[in-house]
BATORDREN-716393 format. One record per residue: x, y, z of N, C-alpha, C in turn; residue in three letters; residue number from 1. Coordinates in steps of 0.02 Angstrom, whole numbers. Last residue first. Layout:
N
- n.c1,n.c2,n.c3,ca.c1,ca.c2,ca.c3,c.c1,c.c2,c.c3,resn,resi
- X,Y,Z,X,Y,Z,X,Y,Z,ALA,NUM
...
END
This chain:
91
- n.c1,n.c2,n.c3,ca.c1,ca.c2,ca.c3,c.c1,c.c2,c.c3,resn,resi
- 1085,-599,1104,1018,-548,1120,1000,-580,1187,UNK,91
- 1155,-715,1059,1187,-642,1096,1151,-614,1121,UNK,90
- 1118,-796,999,1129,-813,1065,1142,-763,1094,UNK,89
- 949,-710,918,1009,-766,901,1035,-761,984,UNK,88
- 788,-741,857,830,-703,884,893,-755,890,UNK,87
- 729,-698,704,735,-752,759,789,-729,799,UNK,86
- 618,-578,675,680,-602,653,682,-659,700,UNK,85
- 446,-542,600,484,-557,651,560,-594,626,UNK,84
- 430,-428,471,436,-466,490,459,-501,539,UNK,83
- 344,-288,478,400,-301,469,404,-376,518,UNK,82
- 231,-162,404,235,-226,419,323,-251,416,UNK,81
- 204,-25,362,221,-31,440,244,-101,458,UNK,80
- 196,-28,233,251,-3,238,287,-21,318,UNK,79
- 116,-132,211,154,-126,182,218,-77,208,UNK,78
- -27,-40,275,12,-120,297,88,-129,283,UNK,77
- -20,66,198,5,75,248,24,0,305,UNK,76
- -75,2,60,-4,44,72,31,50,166,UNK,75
- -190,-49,89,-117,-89,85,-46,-72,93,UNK,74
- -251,68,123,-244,45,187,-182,-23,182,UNK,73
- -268,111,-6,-193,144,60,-205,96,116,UNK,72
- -330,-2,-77,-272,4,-79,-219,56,-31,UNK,71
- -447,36,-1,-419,-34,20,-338,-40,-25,UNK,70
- -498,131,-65,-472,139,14,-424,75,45,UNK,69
- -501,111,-184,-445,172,-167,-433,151,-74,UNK,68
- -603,13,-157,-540,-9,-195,-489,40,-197,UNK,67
- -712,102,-122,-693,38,-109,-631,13,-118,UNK,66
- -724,192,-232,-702,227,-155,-663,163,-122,UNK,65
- -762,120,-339,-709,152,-346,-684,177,-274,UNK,64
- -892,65,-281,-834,4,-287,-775,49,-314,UNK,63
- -975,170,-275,-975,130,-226,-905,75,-213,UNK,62
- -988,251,-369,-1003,293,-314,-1001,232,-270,UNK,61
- -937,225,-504,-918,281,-457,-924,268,-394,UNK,60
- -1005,63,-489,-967,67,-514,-930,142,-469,UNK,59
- -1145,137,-487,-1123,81,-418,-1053,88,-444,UNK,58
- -1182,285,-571,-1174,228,-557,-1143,195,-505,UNK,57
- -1191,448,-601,-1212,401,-508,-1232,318,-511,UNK,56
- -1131,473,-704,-1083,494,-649,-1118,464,-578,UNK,55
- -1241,422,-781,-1199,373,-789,-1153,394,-727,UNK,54
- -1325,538,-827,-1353,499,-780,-1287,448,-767,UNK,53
- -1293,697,-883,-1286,617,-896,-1280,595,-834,UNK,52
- -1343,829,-970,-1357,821,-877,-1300,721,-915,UNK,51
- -1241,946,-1036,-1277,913,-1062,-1266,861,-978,UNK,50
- -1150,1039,-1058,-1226,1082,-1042,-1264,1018,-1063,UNK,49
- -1016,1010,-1081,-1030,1040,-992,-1118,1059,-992,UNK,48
- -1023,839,-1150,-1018,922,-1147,-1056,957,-1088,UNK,47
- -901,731,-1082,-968,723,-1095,-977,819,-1080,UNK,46
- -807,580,-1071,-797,629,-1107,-891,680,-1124,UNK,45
- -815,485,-943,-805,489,-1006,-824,571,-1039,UNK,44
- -713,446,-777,-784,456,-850,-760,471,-897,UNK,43
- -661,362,-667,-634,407,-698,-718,398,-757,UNK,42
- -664,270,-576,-705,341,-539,-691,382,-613,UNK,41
- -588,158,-616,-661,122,-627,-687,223,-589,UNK,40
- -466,222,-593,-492,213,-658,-565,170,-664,UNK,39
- -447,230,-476,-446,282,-514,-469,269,-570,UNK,38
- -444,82,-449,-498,152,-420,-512,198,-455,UNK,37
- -318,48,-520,-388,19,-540,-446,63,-478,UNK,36
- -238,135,-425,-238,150,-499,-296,122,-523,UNK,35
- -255,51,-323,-270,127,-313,-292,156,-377,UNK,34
- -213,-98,-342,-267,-62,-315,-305,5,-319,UNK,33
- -77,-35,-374,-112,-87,-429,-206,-75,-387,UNK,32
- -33,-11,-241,-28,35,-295,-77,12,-361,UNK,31
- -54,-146,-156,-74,-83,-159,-91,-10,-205,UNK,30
- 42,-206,-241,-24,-241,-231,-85,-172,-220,UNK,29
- 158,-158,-207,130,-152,-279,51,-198,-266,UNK,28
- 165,-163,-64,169,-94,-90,139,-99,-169,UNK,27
- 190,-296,-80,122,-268,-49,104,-211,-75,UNK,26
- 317,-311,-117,253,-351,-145,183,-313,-133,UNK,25
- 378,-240,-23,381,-221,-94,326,-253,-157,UNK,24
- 355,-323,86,331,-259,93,333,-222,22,UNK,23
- 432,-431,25,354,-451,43,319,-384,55,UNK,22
- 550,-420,46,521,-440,-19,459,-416,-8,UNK,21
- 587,-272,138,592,-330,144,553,-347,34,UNK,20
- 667,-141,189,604,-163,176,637,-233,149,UNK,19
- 782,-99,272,717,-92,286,679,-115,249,UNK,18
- 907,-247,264,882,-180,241,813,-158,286,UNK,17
- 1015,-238,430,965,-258,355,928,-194,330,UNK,16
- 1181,-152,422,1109,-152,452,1079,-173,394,UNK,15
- 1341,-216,428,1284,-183,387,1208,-181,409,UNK,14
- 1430,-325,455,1441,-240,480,1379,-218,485,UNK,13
- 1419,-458,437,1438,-402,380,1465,-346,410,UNK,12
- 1342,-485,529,1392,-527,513,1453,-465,488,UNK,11
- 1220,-339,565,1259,-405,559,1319,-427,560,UNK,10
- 1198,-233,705,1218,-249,647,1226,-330,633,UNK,9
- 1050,-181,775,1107,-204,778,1145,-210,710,UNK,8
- 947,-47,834,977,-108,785,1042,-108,779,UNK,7
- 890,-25,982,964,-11,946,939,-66,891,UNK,6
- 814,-69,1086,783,-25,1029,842,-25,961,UNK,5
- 874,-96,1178,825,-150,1150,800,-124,1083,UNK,4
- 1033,-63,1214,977,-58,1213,913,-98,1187,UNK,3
- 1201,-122,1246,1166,-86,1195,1094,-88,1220,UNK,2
- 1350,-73,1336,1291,-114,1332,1239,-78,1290,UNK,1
END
């Protein structure tokens, strides 16, 4: 007798996969997020003895943190999210 925890197998033999469409969707939703962070925090090219006012724009200091955080927090939806199965006559 098997457990509640056990995955089972299918038809096949074969255990589903672990990730699904939709967690691979996310995961790039996520990643696409992180990278546009990185790149709205990233500057421009500017000599080490010269002050520039532009590193405490809204842009850095408010909507790049914004958009890094909200992409791990996709990441980690993404990875923990798993869809309900229907259960069948055997279970």
């Amino acid at each position: 007798m098997s457990s509640n925890n056990e995955i089972m197998p299918n038809e096949r033999g074969n255990r589903p996969p672990l990730f699904r469409k939709m967690n691979y969707i996310l995961m790039g939703v996520g990643a696409l997020l992180l990278i546009i962070g990185y790149i709205c925090l990233s500057g421009g090219k500017v000599p080490d003895d010269v002050f520039d006012g532009e590193i405490f724009n809204t842009r850095r200091l408010v909507v790049a943190p914004i958009l890094m955080f909200l992409g791990l927090v996709t990441e980690i939806v993404a990875i923990m999210w798993h869809p309900k199965t229907p259960k069948t006559d055997n279970e």
